[in-house]
N, C-alpha and C positions, 0 to 999 in steps of 0.2 A: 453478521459475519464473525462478531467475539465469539457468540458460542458456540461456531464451527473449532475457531482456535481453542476455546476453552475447554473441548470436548474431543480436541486432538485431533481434529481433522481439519487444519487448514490449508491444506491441498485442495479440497472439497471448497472450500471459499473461492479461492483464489482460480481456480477450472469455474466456479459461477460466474466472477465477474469476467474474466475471458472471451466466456461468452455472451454475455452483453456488450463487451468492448467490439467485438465482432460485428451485432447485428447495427450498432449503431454508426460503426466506422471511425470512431474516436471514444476516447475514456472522457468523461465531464472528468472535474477536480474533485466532486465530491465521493464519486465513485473511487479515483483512484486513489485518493485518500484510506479508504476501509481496505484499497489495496498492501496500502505501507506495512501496518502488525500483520496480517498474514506472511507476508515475507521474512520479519523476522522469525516469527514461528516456526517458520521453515527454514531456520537456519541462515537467512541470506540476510542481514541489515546493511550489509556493506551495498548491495545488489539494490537495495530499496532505496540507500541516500543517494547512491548514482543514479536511481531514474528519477528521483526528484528532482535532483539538480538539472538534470537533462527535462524536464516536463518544460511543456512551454511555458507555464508558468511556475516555474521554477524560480526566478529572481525574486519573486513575490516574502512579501511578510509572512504572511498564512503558511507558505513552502519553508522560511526557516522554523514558524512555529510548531510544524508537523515533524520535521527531522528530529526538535529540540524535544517532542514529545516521544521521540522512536529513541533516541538516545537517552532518557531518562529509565524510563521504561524496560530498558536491558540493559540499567546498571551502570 
């Protein structure tokens, strides 16, 4: 998924997992994790920490270490 973003196309990431989240009927954590940097890539970071916080496991450690990595990461 980085080298979709790395290569300018994380659009193209983020329409892959979609559909996965589709055929499975839920996102795992892990997936929706590789979700997070795509988002900001695409301009949305604000949009990424509000589905995290909303994720069911959101309350979680892992959930602020992922934020705390999304917000390093852009600065």
């Amino acid at each position: 998924m980085h080298l979709l973003a790395d290569r300018g196309h994380p659009e193209d990431g983020l329409a892959y997992l979609d559909t996965l989240k589709e055929r499975r009927g839920k996102e795992v954590w892990e997936f929706f994790r590789m979700r997070l940097p795509l988002m900001v890539a695409c301009g949305r970071p604000e949009e990424a920490i509000e589905l995290s916080m909303a994720h069911p496991e959101g309350g979680t450690w892992y959930t602020a270490w992922a934020i705390a990595e999304l917000l390093a990461d852009a600065g």
